[in-house]
C-alpha positions as a Markdown table, in Angstrom:
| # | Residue | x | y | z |
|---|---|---|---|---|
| 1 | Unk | -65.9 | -36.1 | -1.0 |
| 2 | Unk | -65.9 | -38.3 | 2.2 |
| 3 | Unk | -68.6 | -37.7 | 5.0 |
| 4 | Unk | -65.7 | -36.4 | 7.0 |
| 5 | Unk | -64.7 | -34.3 | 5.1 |
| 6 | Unk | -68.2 | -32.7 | 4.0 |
| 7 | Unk | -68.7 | -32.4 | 7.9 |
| 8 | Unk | -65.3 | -30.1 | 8.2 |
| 9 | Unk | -66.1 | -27.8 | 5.4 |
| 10 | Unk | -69.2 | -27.2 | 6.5 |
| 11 | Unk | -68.0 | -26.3 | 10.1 |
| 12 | Unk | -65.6 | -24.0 | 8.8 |
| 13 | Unk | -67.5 | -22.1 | 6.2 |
| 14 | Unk | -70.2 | -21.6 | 8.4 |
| 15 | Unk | -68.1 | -18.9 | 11.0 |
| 16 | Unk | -66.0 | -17.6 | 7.5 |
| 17 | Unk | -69.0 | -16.8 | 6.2 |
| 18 | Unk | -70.2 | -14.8 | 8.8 |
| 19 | Unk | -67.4 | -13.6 | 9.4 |
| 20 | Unk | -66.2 | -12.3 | 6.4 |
| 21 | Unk | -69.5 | -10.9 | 5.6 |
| 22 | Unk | -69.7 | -9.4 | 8.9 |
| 23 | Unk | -65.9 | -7.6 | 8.2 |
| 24 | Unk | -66.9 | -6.0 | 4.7 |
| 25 | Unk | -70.0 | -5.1 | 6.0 |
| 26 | Unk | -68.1 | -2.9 | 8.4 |
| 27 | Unk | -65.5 | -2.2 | 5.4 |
| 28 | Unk | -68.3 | -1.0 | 3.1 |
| 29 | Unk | -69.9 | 1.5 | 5.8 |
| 30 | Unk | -66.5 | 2.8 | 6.4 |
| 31 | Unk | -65.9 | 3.3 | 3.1 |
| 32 | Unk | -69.3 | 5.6 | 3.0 |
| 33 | Unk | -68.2 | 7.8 | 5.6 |
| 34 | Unk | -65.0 | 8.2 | 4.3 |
| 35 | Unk | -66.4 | 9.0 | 0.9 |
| 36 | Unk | -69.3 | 11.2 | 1.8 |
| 37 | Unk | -68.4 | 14.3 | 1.2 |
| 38 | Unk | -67.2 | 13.2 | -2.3 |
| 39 | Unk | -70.9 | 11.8 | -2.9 |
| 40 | Unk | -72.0 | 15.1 | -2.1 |
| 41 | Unk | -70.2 | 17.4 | -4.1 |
| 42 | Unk | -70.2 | 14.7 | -7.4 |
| 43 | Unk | -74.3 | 14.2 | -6.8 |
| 44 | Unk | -73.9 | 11.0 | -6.8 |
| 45 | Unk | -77.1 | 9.1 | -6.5 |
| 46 | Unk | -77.9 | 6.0 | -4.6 |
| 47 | Unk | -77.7 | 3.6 | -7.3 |
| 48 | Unk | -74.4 | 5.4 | -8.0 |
| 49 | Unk | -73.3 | 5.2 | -4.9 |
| 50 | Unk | -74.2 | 1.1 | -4.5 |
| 51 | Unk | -72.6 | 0.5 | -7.6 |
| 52 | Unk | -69.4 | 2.5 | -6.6 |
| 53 | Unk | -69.8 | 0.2 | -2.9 |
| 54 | Unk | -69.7 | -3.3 | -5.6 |
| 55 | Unk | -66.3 | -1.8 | -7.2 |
| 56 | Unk | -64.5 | -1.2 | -4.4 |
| 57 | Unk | -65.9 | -4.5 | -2.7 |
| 58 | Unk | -63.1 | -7.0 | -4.0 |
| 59 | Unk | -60.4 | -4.3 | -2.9 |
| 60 | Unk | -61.2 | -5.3 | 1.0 |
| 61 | Unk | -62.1 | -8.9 | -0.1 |
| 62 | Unk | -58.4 | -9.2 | -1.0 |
| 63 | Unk | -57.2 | -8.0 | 2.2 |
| 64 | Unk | -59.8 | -9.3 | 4.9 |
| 65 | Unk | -60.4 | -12.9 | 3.4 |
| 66 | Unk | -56.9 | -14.3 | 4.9 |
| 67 | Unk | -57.6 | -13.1 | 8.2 |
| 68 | Unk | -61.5 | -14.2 | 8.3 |
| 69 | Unk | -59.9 | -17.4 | 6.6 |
| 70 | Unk | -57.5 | -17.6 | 9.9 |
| 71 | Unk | -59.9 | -16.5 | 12.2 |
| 72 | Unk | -62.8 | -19.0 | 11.2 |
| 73 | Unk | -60.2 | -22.1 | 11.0 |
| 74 | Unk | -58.6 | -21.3 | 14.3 |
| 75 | Unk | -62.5 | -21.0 | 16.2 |
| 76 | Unk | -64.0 | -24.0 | 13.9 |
| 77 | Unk | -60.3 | -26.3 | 15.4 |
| 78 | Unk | -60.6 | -24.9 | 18.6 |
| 79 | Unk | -64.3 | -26.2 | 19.1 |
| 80 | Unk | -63.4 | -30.0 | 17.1 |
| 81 | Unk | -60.4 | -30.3 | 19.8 |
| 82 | Unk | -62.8 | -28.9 | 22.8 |
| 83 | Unk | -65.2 | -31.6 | 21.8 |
| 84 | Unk | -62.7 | -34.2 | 21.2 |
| 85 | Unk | -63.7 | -35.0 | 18.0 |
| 86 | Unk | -60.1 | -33.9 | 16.1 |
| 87 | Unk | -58.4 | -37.2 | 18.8 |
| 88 | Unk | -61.5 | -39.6 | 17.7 |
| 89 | Unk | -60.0 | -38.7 | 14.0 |
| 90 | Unk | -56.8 | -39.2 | 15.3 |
| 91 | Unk | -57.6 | -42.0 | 16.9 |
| 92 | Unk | -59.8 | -43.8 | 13.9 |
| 93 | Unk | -56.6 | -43.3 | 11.4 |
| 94 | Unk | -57.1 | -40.1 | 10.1 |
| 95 | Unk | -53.4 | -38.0 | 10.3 |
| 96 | Unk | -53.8 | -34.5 | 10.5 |
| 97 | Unk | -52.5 | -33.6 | 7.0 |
| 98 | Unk | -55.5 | -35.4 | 5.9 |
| 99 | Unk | -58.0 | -33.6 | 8.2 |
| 100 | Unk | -56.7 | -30.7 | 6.7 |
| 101 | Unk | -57.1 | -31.7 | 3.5 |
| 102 | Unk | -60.7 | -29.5 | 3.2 |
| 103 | Unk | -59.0 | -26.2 | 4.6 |
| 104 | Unk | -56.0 | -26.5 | 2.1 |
| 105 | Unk | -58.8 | -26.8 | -0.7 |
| 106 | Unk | -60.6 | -23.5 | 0.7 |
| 107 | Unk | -57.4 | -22.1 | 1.0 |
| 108 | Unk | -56.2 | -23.0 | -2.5 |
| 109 | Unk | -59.4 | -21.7 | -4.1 |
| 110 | Unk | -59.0 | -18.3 | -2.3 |
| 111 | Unk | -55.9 | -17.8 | -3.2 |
| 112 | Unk | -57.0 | -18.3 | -6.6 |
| 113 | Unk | -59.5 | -15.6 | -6.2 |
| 114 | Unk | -57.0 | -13.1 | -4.4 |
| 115 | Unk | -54.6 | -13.3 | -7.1 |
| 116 | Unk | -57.2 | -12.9 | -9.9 |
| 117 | Unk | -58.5 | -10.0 | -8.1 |
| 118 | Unk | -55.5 | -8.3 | -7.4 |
| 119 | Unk | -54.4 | -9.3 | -11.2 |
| 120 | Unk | -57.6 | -8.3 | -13.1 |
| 121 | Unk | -59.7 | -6.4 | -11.1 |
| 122 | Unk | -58.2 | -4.3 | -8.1 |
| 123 | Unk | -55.8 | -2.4 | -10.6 |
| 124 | Unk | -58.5 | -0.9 | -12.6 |
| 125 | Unk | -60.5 | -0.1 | -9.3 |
| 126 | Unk | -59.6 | 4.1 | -8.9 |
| 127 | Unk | -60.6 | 4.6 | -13.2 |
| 128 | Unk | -64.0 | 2.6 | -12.4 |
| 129 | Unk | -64.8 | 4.1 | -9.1 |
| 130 | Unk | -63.7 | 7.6 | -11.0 |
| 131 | Unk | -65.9 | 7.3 | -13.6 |
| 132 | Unk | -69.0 | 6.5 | -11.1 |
| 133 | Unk | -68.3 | 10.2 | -9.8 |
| 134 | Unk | -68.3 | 11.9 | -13.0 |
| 135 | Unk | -71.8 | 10.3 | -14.1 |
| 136 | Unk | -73.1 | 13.7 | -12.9 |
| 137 | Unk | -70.5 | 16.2 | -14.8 |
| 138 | Unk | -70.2 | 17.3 | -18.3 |
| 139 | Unk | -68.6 | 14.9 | -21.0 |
| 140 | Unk | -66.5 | 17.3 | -21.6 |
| 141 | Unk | -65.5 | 17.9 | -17.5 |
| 142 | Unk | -65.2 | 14.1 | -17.3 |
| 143 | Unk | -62.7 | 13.5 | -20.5 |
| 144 | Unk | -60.5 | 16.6 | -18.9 |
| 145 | Unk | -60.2 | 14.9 | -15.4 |
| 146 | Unk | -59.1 | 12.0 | -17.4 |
| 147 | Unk | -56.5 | 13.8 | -19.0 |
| 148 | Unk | -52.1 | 13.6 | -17.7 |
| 149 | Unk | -49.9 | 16.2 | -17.9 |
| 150 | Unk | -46.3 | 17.3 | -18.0 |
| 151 | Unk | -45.3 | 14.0 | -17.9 |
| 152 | Unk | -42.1 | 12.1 | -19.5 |
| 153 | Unk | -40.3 | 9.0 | -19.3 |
| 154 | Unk | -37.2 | 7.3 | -20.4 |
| 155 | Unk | -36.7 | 3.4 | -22.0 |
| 156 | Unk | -34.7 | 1.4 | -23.6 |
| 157 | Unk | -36.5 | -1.3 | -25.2 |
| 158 | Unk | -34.2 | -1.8 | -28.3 |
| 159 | Unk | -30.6 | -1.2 | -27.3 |
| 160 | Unk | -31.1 | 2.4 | -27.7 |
| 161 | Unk | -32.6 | 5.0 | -25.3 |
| 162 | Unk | -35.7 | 7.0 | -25.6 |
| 163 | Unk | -37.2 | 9.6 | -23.5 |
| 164 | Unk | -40.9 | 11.1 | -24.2 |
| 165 | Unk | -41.7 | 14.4 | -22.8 |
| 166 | Unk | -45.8 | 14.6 | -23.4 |
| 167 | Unk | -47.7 | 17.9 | -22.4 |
| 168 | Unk | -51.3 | 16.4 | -22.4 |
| 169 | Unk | -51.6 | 12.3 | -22.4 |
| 170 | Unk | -54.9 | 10.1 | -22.8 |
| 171 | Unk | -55.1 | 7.1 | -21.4 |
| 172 | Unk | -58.0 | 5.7 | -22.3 |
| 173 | Unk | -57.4 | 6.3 | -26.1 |
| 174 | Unk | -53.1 | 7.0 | -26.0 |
| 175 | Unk | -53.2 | 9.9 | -27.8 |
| 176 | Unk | -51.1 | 13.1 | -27.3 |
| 177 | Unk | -50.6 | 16.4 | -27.9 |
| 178 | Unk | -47.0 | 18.7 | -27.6 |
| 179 | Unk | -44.8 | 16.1 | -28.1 |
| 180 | Unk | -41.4 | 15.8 | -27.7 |
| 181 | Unk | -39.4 | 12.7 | -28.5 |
| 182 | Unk | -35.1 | 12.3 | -27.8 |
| 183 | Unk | -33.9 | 9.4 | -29.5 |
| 184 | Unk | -30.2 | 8.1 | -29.0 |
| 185 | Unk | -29.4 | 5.8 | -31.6 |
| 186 | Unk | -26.5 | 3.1 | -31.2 |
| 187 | Unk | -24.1 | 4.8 | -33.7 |
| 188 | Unk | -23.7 | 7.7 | -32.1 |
| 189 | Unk | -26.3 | 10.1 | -33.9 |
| 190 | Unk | -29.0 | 11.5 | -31.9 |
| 191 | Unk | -32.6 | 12.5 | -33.1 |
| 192 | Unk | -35.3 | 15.1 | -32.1 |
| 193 | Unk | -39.0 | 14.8 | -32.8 |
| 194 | Unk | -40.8 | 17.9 | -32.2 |
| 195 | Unk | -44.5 | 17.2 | -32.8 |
| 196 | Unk | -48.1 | 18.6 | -32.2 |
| 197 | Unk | -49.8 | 15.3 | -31.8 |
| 198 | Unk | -49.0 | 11.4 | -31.9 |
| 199 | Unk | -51.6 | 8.7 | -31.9 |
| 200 | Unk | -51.1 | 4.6 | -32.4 |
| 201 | Unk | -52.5 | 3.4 | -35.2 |
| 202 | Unk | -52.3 | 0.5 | -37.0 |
| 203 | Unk | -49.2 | -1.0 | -34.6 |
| 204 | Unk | -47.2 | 2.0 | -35.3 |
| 205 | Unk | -46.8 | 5.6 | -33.7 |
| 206 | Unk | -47.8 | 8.5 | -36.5 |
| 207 | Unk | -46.3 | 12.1 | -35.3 |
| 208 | Unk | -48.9 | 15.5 | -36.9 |
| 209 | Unk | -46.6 | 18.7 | -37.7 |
| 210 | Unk | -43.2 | 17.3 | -36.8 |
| 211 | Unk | -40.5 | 19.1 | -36.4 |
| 212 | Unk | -37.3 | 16.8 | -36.7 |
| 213 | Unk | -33.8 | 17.3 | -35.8 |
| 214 | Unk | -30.2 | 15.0 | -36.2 |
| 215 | Unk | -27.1 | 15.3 | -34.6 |
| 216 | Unk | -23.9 | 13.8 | -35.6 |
| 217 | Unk | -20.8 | 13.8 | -33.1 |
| 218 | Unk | -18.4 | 13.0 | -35.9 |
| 219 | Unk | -19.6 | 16.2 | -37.8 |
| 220 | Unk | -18.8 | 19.8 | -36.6 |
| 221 | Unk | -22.4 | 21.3 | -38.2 |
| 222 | Unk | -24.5 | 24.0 | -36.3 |
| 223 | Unk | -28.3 | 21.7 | -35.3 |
| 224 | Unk | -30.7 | 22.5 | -37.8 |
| 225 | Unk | -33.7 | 20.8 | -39.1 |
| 226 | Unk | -33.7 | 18.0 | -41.2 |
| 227 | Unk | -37.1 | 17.6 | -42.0 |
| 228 | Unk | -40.3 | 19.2 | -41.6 |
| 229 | Unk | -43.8 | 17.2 | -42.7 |
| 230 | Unk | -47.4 | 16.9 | -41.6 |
| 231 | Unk | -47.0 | 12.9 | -40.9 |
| 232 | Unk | -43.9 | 11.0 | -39.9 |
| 233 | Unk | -45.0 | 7.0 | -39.1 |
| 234 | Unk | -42.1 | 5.9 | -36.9 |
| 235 | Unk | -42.6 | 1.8 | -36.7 |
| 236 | Unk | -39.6 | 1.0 | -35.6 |
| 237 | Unk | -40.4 | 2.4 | -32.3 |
| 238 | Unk | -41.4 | -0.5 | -30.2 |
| 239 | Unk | -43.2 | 1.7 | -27.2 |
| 240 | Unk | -47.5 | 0.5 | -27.2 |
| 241 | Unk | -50.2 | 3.2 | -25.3 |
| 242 | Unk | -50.5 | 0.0 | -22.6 |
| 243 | Unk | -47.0 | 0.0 | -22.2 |
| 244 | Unk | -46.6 | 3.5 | -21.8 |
| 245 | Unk | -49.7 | 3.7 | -19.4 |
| 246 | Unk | -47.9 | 1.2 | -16.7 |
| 247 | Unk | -44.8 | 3.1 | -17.5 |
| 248 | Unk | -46.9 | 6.5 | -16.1 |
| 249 | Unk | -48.4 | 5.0 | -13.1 |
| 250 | Unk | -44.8 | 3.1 | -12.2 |
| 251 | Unk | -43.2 | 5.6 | -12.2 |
| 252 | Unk | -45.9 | 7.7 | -10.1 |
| 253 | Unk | -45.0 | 4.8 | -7.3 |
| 254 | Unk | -41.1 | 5.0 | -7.9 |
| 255 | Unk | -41.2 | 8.7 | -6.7 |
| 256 | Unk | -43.0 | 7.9 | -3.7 |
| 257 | Unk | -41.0 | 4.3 | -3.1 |
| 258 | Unk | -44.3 | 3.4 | -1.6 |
| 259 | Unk | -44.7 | -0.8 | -1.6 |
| 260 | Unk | -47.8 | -1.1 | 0.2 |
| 261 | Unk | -51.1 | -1.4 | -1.8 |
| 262 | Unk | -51.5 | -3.9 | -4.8 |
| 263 | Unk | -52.7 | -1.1 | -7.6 |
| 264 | Unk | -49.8 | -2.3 | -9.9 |
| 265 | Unk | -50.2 | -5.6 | -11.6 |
| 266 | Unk | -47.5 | -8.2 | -12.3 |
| 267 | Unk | -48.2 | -7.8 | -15.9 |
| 268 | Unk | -47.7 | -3.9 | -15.5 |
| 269 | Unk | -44.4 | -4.3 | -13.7 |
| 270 | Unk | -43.3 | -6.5 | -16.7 |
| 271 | Unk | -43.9 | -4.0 | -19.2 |
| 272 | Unk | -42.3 | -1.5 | -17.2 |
| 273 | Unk | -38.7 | -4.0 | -17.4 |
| 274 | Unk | -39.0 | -4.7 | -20.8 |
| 275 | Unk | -39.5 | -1.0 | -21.7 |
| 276 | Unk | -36.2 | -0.1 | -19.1 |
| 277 | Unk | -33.6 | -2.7 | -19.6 |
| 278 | Unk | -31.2 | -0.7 | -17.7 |
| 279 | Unk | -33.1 | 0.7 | -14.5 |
| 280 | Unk | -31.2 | 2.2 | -11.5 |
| 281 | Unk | -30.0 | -0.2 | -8.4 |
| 282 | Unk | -32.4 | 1.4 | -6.8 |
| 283 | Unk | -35.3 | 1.4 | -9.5 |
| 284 | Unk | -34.2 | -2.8 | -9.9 |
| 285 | Unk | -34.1 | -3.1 | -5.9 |
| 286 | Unk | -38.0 | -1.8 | -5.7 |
| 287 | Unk | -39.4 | -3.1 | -9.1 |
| 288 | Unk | -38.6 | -6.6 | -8.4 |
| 289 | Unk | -39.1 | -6.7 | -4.7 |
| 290 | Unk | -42.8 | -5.1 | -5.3 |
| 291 | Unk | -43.1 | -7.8 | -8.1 |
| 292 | Unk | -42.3 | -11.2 | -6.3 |
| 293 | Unk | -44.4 | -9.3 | -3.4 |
| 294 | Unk | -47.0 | -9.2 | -5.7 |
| 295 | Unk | -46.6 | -12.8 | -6.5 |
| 296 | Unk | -46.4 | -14.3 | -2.9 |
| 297 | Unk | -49.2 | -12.0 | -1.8 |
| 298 | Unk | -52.3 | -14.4 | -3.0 |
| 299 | Unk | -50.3 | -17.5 | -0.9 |
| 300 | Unk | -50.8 | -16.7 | 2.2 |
| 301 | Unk | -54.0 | -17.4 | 2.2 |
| 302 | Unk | -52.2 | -21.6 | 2.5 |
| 303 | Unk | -49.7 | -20.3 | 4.8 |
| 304 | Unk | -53.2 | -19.4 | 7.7 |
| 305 | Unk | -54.0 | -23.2 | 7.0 |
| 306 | Unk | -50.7 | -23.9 | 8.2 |
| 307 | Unk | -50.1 | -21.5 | 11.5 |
| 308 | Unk | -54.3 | -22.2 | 12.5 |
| 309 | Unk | -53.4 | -26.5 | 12.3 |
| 310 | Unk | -50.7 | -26.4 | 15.3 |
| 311 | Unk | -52.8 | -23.6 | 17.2 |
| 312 | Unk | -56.2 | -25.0 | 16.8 |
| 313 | Unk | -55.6 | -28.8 | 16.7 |
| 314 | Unk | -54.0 | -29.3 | 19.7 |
| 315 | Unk | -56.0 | -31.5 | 22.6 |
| 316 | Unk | -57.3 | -29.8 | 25.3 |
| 317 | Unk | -60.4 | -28.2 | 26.4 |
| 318 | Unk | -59.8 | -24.3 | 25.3 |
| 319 | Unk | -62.9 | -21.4 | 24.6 |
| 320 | Unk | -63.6 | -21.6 | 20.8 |
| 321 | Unk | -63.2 | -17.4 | 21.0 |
| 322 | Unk | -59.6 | -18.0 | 22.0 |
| 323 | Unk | -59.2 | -18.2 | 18.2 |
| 324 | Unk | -60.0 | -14.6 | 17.9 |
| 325 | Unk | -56.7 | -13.3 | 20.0 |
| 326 | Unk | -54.9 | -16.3 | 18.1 |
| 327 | Unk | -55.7 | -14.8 | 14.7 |
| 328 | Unk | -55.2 | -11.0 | 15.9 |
| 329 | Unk | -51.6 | -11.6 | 17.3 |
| 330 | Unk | -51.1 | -14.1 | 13.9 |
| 331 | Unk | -51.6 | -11.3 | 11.9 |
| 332 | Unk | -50.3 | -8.6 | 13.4 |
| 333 | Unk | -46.5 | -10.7 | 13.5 |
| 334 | Unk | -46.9 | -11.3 | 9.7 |
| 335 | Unk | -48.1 | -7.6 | 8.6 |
| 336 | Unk | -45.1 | -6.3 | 10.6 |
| 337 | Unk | -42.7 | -9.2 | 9.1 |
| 338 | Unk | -44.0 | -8.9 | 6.0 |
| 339 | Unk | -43.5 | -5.1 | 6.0 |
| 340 | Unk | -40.1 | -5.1 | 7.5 |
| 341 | Unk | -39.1 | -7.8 | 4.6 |
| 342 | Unk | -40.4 | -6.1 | 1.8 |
| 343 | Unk | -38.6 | -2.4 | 3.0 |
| 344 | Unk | -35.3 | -4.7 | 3.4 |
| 345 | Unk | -35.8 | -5.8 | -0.2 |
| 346 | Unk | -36.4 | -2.5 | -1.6 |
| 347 | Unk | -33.3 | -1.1 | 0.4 |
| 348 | Unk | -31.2 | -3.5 | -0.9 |
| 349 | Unk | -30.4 | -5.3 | 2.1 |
| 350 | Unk | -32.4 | -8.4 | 0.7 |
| 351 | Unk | -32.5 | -10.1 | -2.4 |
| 352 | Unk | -35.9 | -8.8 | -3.8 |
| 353 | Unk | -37.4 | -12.9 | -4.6 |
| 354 | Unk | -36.2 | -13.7 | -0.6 |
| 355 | Unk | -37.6 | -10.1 | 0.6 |
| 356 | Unk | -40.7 | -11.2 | -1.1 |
| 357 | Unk | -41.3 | -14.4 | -0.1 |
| 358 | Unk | -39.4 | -14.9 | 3.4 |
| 359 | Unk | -42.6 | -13.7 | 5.1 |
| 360 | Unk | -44.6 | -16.6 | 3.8 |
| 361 | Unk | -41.7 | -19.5 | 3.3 |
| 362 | Unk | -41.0 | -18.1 | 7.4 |
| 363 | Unk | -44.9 | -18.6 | 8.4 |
| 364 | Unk | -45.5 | -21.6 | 6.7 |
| 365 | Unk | -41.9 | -23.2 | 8.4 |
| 366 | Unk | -42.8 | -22.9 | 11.3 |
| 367 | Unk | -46.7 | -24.1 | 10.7 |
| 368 | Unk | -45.0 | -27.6 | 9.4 |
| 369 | Unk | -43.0 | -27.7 | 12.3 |
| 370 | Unk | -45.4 | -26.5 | 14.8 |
| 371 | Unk | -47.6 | -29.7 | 13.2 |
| 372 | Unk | -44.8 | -32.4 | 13.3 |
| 373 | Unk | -45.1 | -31.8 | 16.7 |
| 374 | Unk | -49.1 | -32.3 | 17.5 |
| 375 | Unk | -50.0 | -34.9 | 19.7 |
């Protein structure tokens, strides 16, 4: 790495550093107060409660590191132009695309880290933080709070349809108990699986004290059983405990039509369309907008280094802090773009790649326009 360019990162990691330990500093002692009363009535201890404070640590990393990001280029430019020294580069040669080449690296690697936090780690953050607070209860307590209830879903993985109604699920093991399982087949027939308990084992699902029943539309016959056993293995179904788990906590978010807050993972989502082949215009309309959201999201942290170049670069002797109201009103204009793009996607009136992407193909325009045009 050039001297140049070892003098530029270390201006700018200097103020990110600061600031964005400064921001989940603040973060993390919100985050205490909010949670206080929970510490109190789960007995939570103080190395329970530090190690809850390094789970949900990443989960405001994600969101604060592209403003910090933003905030430090736009004050580290700001005091380079105010000293002159971004014209002496100018003037000795050096373009501004290549002055910039240091903040697109930072940039890079963050977004690298945003999306492998938001992939890998952010997802599993409630179970984790859920299991801190029930250090103090029972084993038994804390495998019941665990537990889902009353819960069905429909898919299609196959050609044919399926729909699961479960009275008590498990999702750390998959099991289940009171089982009830309607299977449309593609001739015609339909089949009913009535069942005490189901568990995955050995890549197939095995049904305890099933009940089964068959129904033919070509034959005028009154239902009735057609077999009764203690274990039916059904391997043909193609339905895995992961995929099922996304399946429960998609469609937990379908009811509300919430698209704010990263909890799903793309790999979730994906599980979730290969298990529905046939979702609703609507279901399509949110599950993909919230998925190339999800995929844009970690970007932006190269679309700051963009909008801070034009701002900060430009000649002139400014205040280093007039960074700070740069980066507010910056951020502020892409929240509420990015938010009014994603609700057009999940309404339909966008196509849901443009709805999730336009915010950061828009920003990122204008930053390599706004730079084309720096004296």
């Amino acid at each position: 790495m050039r001297l140049l360019d070892r003098y530029l990162l270390r201006e700018l990691l200097t103020p990110l550093f600061f600031c964005l330990s400064g921001i989940l500093m603040l973060c993390l002692v919100v985050d205490v107060m909010t949670n206080y009363e929970v510490f109190q009535d789960r007995k939570l201890g103080g190395v329970d409660i530090v190690t809850w404070q390094v789970i949900t640590l990443p989960s405001y990393f994600v969101v604060v590191f592209p403003v910090t990001l933003l905030l430090a280029l736009l004050y580290a430019l700001t005091a380079h132009a105010r000293n002159h020294e971004i014209t002496a580069m100018r003037a000795a040669g050096v373009s501004v695309w290549r002055l910039a080449l240091p903040y697109f690296i930072t940039g890079f690697l963050g977004s690298l880290a945003v999306l492998g936090l938001n992939e890998f780690w952010i997802p599993d953050i409630e179970t984790k933080t859920e299991a801190v607070g029930q250090r103090r209860l029972s084993a038994r307590e804390a495998a019941t709070n665990q537990l889902v209830r009353d819960f069905g879903f429909t898919c299609s993985p196959d050609g044919t349809t399926r729909t699961w109604l479960v009275g008590v699920y498990d999702p750390a093991t998959g099991n289940m108990t009171r089982v009830q399982l309607d299977w449309a087949r593609p001739d015609g027939t339909r089949r009913w699986l009535v069942a005490d308990a189901a568990r995955f084992t050995n890549a197939a699902w095995a049904f305890f004290n099933v009940v089964e029943f068959r129904e033919n539309p070509s034959q005028k016959v009154d239902l009735a059983p057609a077999l009764r056993t203690n274990v039916l293995v059904l391997p043909e179904l193609k339905e895995t405990p992961d995929e099922i788990r996304s399946a429960v906590k998609i469609s937990q978010r379908l009811k509300s039509r919430k698209l704010r807050g990263v909890d799903l993972p793309v790999t979730d989502l994906l599980a979730y369309l290969r298990l529905h082949t046939q979702p609703t215009r609507a279901e399509r309309d949110w599950l993909y907008t919230k998925l190339h959201g999800r995929l844009a999201e970690p970007w932006k942290c190269l679309v700051v280094v963009l909008i801070a170049l034009p701002f900060g670069a430009a000649s002139g002797r400014r205040n280093p802090f007039v960074g700070v109201a740069g980066s507010i009103a910056i951020c502020f204009a892409y929240l509420m773009f990015q938010q009014l793009s994603l609700a057009f996607g999940a309404g339909g009136l966008l196509p849901p790649w443009l709805a999730g992407w336009l915010p950061n193909l828009t920003f990122a325009g204008i930053g390599i326009w706004l730079i084309a045009r720096v004296r």
